[in-house]
C-alpha positions in Angstrom: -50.6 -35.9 -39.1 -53.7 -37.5 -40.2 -53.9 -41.4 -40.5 -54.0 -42.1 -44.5 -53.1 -46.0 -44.3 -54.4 -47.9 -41.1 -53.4 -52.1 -41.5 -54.7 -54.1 -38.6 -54.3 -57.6 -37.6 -53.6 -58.7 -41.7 -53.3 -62.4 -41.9 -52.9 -64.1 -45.1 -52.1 -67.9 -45.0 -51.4 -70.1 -48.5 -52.9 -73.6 -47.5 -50.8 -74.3 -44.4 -48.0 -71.7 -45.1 -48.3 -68.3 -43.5 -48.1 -65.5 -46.0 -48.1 -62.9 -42.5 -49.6 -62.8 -39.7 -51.3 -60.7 -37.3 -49.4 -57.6 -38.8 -50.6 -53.9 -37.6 -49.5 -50.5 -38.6 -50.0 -47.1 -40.0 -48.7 -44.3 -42.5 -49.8 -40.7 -42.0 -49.8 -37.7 -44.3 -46.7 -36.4 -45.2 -44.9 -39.8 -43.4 -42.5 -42.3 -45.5 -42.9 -45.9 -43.8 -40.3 -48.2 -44.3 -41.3 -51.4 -44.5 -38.1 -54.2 -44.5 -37.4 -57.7 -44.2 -35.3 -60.4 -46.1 -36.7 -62.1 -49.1 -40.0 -64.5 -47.8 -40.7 -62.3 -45.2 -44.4 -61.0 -46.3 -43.7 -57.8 -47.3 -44.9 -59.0 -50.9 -47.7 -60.1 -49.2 -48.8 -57.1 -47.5 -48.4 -54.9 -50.4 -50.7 -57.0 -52.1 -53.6 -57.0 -49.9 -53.2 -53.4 -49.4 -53.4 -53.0 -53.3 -56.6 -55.4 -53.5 -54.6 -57.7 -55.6 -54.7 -60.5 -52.8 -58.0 -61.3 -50.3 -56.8 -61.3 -46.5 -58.0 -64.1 -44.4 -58.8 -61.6 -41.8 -58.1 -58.8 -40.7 -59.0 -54.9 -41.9 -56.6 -52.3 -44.3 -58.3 -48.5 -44.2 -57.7 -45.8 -46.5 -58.6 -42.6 -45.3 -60.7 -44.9 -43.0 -62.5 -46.5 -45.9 -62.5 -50.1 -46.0 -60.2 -51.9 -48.4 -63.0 -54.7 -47.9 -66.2 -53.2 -48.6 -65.3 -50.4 -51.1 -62.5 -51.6 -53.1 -62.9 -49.0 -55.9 -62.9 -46.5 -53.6 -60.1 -47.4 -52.0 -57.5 -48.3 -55.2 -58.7 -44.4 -56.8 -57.3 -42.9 -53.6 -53.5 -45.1 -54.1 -50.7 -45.1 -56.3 -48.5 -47.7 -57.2 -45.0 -48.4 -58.6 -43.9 -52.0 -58.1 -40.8 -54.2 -58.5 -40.3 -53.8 -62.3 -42.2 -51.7 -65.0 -42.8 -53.6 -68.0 -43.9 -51.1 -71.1 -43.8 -51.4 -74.9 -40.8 -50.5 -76.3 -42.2 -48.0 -78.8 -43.9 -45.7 -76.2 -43.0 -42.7 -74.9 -43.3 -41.4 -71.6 -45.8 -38.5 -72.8 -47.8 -41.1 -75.0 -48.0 -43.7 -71.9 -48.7 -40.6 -69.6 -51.6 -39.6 -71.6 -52.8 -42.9 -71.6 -53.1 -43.6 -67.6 -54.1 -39.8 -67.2 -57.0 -40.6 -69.2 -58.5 -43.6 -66.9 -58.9 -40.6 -64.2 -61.5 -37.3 -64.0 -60.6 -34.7 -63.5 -57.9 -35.6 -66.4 -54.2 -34.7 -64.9 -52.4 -32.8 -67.2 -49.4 -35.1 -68.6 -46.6 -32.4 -69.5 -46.9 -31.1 -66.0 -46.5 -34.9 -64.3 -43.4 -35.4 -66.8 -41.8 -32.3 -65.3 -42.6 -32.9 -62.0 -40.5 -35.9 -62.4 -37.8 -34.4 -64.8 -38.7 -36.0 -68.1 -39.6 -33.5 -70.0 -36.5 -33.6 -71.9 -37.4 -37.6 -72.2 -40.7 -36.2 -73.4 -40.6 -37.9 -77.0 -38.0 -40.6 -76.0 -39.3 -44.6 -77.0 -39.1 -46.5 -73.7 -36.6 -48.8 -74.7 -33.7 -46.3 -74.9 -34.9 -44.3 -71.8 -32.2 -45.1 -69.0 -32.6 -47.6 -65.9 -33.2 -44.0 -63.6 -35.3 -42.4 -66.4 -37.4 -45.3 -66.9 -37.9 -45.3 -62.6 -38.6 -42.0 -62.9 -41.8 -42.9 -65.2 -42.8 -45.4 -63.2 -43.0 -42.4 -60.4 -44.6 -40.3 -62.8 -47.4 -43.1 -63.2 -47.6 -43.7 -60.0 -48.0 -40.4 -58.5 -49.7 -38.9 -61.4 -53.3 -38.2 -60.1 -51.8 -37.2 -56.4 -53.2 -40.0 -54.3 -52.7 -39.8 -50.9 -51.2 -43.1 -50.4 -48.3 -44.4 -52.8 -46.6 -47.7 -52.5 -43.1 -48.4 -53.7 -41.4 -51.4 -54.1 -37.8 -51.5 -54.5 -38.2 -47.9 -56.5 -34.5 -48.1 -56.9 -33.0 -51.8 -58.0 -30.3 -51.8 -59.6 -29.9 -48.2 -60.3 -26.5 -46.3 -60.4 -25.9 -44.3 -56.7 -26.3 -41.1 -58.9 -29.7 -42.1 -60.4 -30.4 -43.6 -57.1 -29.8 -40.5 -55.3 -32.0 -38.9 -58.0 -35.1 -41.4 -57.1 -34.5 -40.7 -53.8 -34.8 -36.8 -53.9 -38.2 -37.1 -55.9 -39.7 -39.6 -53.4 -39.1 -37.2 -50.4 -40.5 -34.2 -52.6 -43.6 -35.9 -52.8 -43.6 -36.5 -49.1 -42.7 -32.9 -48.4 -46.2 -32.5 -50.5 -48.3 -34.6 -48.2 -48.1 -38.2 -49.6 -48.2 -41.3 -47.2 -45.6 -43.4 -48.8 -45.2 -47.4 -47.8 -41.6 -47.9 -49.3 -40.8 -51.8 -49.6 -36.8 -51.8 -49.7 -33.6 -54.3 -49.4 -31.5 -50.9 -49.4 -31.3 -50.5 -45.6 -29.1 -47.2 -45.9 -31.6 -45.9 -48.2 -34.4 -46.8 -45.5 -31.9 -44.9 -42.6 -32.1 -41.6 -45.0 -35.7 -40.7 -45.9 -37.9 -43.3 -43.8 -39.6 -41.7 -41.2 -40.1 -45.0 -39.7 -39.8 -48.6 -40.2 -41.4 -51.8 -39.6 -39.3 -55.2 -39.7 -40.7 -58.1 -40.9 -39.7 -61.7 -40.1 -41.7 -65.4 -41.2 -44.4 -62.8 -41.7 -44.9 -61.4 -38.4 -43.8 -57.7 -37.4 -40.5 -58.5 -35.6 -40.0 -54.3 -34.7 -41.4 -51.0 -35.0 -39.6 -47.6 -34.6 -37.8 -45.1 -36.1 -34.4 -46.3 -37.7 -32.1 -44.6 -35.2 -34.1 -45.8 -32.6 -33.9 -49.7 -34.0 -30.3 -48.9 -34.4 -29.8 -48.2 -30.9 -32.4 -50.9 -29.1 -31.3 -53.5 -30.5 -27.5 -53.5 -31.0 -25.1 -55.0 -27.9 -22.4 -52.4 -29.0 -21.2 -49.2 -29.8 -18.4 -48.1 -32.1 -15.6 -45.8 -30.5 -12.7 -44.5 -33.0 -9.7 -43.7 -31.1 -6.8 -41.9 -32.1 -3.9 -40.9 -29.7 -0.7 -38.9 -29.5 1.3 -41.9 -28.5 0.3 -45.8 -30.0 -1.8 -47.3 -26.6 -1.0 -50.8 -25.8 -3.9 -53.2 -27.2 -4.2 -55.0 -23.9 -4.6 -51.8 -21.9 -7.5 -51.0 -24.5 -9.2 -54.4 -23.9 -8.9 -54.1 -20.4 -11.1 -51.3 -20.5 -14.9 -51.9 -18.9 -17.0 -52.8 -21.5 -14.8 -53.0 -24.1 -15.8 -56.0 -26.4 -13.1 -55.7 -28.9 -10.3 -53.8 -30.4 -9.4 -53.4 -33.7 -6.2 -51.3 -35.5 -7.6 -48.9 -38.2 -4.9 -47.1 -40.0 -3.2 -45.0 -37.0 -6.6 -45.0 -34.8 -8.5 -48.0 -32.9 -12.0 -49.2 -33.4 -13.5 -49.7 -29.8 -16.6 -52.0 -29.6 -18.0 -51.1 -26.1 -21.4 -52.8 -24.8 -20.9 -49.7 -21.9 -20.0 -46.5 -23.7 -20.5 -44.4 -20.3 -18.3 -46.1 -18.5 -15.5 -47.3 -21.5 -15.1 -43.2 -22.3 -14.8 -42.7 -18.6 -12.0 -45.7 -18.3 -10.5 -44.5 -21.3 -9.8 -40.8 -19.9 -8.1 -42.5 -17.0 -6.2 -44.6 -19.3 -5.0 -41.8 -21.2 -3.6 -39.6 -17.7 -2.0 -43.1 -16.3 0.1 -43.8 -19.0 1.0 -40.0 -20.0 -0.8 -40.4 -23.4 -2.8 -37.9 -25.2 -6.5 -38.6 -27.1 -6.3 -36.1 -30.4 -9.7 -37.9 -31.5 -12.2 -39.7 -30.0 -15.7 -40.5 -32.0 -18.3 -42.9 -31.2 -20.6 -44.1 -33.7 -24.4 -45.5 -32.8 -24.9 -48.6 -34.3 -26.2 -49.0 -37.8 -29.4 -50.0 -39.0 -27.9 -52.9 -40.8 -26.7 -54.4 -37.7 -30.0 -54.6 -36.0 -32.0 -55.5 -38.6 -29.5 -58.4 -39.0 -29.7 -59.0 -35.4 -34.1 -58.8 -35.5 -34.3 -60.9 -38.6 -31.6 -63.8 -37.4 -32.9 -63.7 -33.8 -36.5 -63.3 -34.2 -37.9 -66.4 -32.1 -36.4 -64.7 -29.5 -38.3 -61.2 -29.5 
């Protein structure tokens, strides 16, 4: 997987406050990066230097191993772009607006086949203002992926689209990844991150609080796991509590959620539980913890990492 997207050590202060600092990562070919964090975080930030919209202080961004820096044209003809919101005349149409950014490259990309890729050729002829909040996404894909850079930043692709259009969005995006593309996906949709992210970096007061992939921040950096219990005969709570490692127990419909901060041991001491007492387990499944939980965990306890 070759590197397309190399950030080292970007620091970007405003006056005395710290936009981010020291942050370091990559995206490769073919890769989607996550990159998460609550609202002030400096993900805004990052995306911006990256994009040449914002000077670092210090530090270097590569693309394709050409510096962000020194060859800024260069660099911003080999990316794509959607951001937060995509503000167009109301009058246009996705074919006319296509046309129009397709011309600013050579060779020219061919605007029918970029709406189709996308699944707007029915939309073709459609005035932007009554194109739907997924169809109008969909566009700003289109635009954004339309002369097949090799790095294509996203943020919030999604907000405040339906879970069917969202699920839509979501099917393109990894498409284009399937294809080659580096993608650096900014989200506040943590499940979405958990399906198609490849990995994902946590931000926190602008500094990386964690790197990994999001089943491996899942599991780091959660103190429990999730056991779902159902048996033949209703166990008595305070036998379940007095389990090793069991942190808590909770009554869900005719089963028990079982948060253990020892899972070896707990399923071990539940067995034994179940032959003392003559009871019978007709389900046991344990869940590993969710990204939600540790980036919750990262981004409320960061001093501490």
């Amino acid at each position: 997987m070759a590197t397309i997207l190399k950030v080292q050590n970007l620091t970007k202060l405003y006056g005395s406050r710290k936009g981010v600092s020291n942050i370091s990562f990559e995206v490769g070919s073919g890769e989607i990066v996550g990159l998460l964090g609550p609202n002030g975080a400096g993900k805004t930030t990052t995306v911006e230097c990256i994009l040449g919209l914002r000077t670092p202080d210090s530090g270097r961004i590569e693309v394709n191993g050409i510096d962000s820096r020194s060859e800024p044209d260069t660099v911003r003809r080999m990316m794509g772009a959607q951001l937060q919101s995509t503000s167009l005349h109301d009058s246009v149409t996705p074919l006319e607006i296509t046309r129009l950014f397709a011309s600013f490259y050579s060779p020219e990309p061919d605007a029918d086949q970029a709406l189709n890729r996308f699944g707007l050729l029915p939309q073709t002829d459609t005035r932007f203002q009554h194109l739907s909040g997924g169809q109008r996404q969909r566009l700003a894909l289109t635009l954004a992926f339309l002369h097949n850079p090799g790095l294509v930043i996203l943020d919030e692709p999604s907000a405040g689209l339906d879970p069917a259009a969202r699920q839509d969005l979501l099917e393109c995006i990894v498409a284009e990844k399937n294809k080659g593309s580096a993608i650096l996906l900014c989200t506040h949709h943590l499940d979405e991150a958990r399906r198609i992210c490849d990995r994902v970096i946590v931000l926190n007061s602008g500094s990386t609080v964690a790197q990994g992939t999001p089943a491996s921040l899942a599991s780091l950096h959660s103190e429990t796991v999730s056991i779902r219990l159902r048996t033949a005969q209703c166990p008595n709570p305070l036998d379940l509590k007095s389990i090793p490692g069991i942190v808590t127990v909770t009554p869900s419909g005719d089963a028990w959620i079982l948060a253990s901060s020892d899972p070896n041991q707990s399923l071990r001491e539940i067995g034994r539980l179940m032959e003392a007492t003559g009871n019978r387990i007709l389900e046991i499944h344990m869940e590993v913890a969710s990204l939600e939980d540790a980036f919750l965990r990262l981004t409320r306890h960061s001093s501490a990492l």
